[in-house]
N, C-alpha and C positions, 0 to 999 in steps of 0.2 A: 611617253618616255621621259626620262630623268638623269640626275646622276645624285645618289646621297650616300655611295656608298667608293670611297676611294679605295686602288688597289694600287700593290706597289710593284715597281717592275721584277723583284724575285717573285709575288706570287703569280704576276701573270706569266712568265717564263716555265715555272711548274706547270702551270694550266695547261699552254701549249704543245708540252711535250705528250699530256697525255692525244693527240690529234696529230691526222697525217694533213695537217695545213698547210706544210710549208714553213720558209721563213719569213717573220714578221717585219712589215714596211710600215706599216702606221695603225696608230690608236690613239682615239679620243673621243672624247666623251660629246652624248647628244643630249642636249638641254632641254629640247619638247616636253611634254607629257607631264604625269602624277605619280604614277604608279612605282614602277623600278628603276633601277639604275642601269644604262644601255652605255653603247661601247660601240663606236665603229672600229674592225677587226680587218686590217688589208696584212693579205699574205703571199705567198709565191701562188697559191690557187685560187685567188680573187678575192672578192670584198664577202664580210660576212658580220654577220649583228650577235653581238656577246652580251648578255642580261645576266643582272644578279638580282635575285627575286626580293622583294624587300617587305617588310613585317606584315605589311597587308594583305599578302599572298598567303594563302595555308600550302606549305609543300605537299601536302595530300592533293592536291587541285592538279600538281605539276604533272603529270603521267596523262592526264585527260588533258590538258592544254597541249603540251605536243605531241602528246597520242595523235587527235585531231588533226594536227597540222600534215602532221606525215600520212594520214587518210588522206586528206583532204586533196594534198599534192600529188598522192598516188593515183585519184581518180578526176585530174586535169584543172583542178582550181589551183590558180597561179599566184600562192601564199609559200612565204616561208618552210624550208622545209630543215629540221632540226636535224645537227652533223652529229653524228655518230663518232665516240671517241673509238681508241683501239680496242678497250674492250667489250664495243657493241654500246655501252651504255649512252643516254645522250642526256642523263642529267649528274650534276658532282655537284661540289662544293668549293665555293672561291671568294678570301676575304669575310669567311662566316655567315656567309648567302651561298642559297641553292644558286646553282647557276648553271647555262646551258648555251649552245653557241649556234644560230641559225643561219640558213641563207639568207643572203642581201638578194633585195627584188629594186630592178631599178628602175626609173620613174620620179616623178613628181608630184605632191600635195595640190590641189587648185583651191586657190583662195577665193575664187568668185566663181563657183557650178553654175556652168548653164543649161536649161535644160538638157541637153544630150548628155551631158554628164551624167545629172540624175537618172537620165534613162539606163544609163549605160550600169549605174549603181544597183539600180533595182533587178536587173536582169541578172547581176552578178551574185547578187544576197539569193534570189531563187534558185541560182543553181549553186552555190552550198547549201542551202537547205537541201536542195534535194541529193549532193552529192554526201551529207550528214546523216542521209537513214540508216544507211546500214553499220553504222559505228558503234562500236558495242559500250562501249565505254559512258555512264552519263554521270553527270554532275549538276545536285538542285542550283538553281539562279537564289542565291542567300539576298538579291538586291532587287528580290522583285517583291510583292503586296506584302506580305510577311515579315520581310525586312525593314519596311520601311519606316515602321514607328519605331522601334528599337532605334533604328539608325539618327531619327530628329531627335530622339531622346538625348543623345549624346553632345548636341550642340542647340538643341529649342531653347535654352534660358536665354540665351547670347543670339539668336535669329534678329532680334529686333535691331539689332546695329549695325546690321543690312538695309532693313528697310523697316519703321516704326508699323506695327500691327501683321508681321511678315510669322512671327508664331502662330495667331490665330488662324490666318489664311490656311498657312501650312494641315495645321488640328483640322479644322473643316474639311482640308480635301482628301485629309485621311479617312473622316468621317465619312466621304462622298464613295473614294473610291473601295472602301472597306466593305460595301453594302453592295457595289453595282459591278463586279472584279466579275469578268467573261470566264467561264468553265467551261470544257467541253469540247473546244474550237482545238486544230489541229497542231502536233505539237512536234517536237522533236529537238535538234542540234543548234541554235541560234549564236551569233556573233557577240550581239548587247552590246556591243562599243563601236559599228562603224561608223565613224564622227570621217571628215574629210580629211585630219592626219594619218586615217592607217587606209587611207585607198591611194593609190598609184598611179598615175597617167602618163604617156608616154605621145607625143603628138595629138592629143586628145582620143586616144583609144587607152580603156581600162589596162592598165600592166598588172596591177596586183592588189590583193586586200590582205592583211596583217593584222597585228596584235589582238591575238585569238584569247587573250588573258581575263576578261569576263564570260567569255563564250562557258555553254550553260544551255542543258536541256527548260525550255521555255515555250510557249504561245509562238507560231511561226509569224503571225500577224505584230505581235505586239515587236519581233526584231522588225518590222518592216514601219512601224509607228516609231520605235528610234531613230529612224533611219531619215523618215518625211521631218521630226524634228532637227537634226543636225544637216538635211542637206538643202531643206525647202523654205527658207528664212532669210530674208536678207540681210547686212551689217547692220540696221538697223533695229534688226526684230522684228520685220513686218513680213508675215507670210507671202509665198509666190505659191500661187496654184496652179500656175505652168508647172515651174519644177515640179510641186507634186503632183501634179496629173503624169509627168513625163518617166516621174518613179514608179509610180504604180503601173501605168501601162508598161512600162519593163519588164516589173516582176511577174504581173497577171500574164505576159506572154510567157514565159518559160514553166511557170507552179501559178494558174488562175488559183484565184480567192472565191473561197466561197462568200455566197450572201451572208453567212451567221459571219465571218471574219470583217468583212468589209462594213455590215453594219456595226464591230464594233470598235472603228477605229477612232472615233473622237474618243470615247472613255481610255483606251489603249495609249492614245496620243498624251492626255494629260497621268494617263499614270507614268511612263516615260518620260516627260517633263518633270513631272515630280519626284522623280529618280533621281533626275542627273539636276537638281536645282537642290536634294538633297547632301550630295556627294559632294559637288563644289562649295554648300555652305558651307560643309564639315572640314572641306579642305583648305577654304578661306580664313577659316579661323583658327586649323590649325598646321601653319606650315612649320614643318622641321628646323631649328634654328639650323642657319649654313647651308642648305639644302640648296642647288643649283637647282631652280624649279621655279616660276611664275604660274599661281593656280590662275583655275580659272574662274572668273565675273558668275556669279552664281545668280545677280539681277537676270542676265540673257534668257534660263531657266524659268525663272516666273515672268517675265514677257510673254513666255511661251506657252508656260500654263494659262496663264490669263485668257490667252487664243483661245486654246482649246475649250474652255470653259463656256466658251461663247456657241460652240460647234455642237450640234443634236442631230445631222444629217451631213453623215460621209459625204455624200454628193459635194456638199461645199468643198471637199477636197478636189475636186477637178475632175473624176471621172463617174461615170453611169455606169453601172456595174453592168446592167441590164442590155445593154448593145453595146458596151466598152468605148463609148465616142464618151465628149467632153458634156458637161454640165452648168450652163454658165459659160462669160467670156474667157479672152484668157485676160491679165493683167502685163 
């Protein structure tokens, strides 16, 4: 979440009225994130989250993103669920951005997951997926193998003033994973972004997961190798395979892996790395002038890769597929 796009108090006044919200007590803006520009929304009917979609959004995506959401909510997954204006519709226009008004889920980010966290993560991603089958609605992942050279394309001449030789790395593990890319393996409704800002805690029990705005028919494996990179790594960089032993036995309890998924999660894991070590190059080099927004460390990303690279047998992630106990100690 973001803000780059300012709105003045007559155009959010218009907005409001098309909603039975209430009257409005407070608004401002939340600084997190990359993507759009968000609002916290307090009215006489409670707290609620206000987005204006911003250029890197296609508005053709909008309809499946809170399509989803409102599936999702309907069948017990405790996400956001997009407010309906008077006239039924739950997307407008505000300040020359798509824009749309959700519920507030309350809770807290954790800056240091412990494993039960993680556990508690992985159980939560399995059942959206599985609460994601029957949704009719799909959308290709534009950021997954297919995308990915186009997307270094757009900032490779300039990679190296990150890190000297960080282009070639890049070319080679294009090269790598363009030849050894998993087909086959079970697919359906994925997240693709649950990073530890869009999951919720409350006392340390899961309260809610959010920003469904990459979410994307995809590899249900390759959402759960996102997942082992943003939550199983310490501030350091240095892998925990407690945590991700503690993920995976989550998710394997509610949607098990099969053997073809699980053995392919080291290649899964660095194409996923090589995602999001894409996206924050592209977004380190180019932020918005004035843009309320801090990107993020795109080095963290190839730390990660690097990991992976190293990894030829799942098991070094922490569990035994085969009697689902551990592999190794823990650390």
């Amino acid at each position: 979440m973001a803000v780059y796009t300012d709105i003045r108090d007559d155009q959010l006044e218009a907005w409001l009225d098309r909603y039975d919200l209430g009257g409005l007590h407070a608004f401002k803006g939340i600084a997190e994130g990359v993507e759009n520009s968000n609002f916290l929304l307090t009215t006489d009917n409670g707290s609620f989250i206000l987005t204006l979609y911003e250029k890197r959004v296609d508005p053709a995506d909008l309809p499946f993103f809170l399509g989803l959401m409102e599936h999702l909510a309907a069948r017990g997954i405790n996400c956001p669920r997009p407010v309906r204006m008077r006239s039924g519709a739950f997307l407008g226009s505000l300040a020359g951005r798509p824009a749309a008004v959700v519920t507030y889920l309350d809770g807290v980010s954790v800056r240091r997951p412990s494993p039960a966290h993680c556990r508690q993560v992985g159980d939560a991603l399995a059942a959206m997926h599985l609460a994601g089958e029957d949704f009719t609605l799909a959308r290709t992942n534009a950021l997954s193998l297919q995308g990915w050279r186009p997307l270094f394309e757009k900032s490779g001449t300039r990679a190296d003033e990150i890190e000297i030789g960080l282009a070639d790395l890049i070319t080679d593990e294009l090269d790598h994973l363009e030849t050894c890319w998993p087909s086959g393996l079970p697919a359906g409704v994925i997240h693709a972004d649950l990073f530890r800002d869009n999951v919720f805690f409350l006392k340390d029990e899961l309260s809610g997961i959010f920003d469904f705005y990459f979410a994307c028919n995809d590899l249900f494996a390759y959402d759960v190798a996102i997942c082992m990179n943003a939550w199983c790594f310490e501030p350091d960089w240095s892998f925990n395979v407690t945590k991700a032993r503690a993920l995976l036995e989550g998710y394997s309890a509610r949607r098990p892996l099969s053997a073809e998924e699980f053995n392919a999660l080291p290649v899964l894991c660095r194409g996923s790395a090589l995602r999001f070590l894409l996206t924050r190059l592209y977004d380190w080099l180019n932020v918005p002038p004035g843009a309320l927004v801090t990107p993020h460390d795109p080095r963290e990303y190839l730390a990660k890769l690097r990991f992976h690279q190293g990894i030829t047998d799942a098991g070094a992630y922490g569990l035994d597929l085969a009697d689902n106990s551990v592999s190794g100690e823990a650390d």
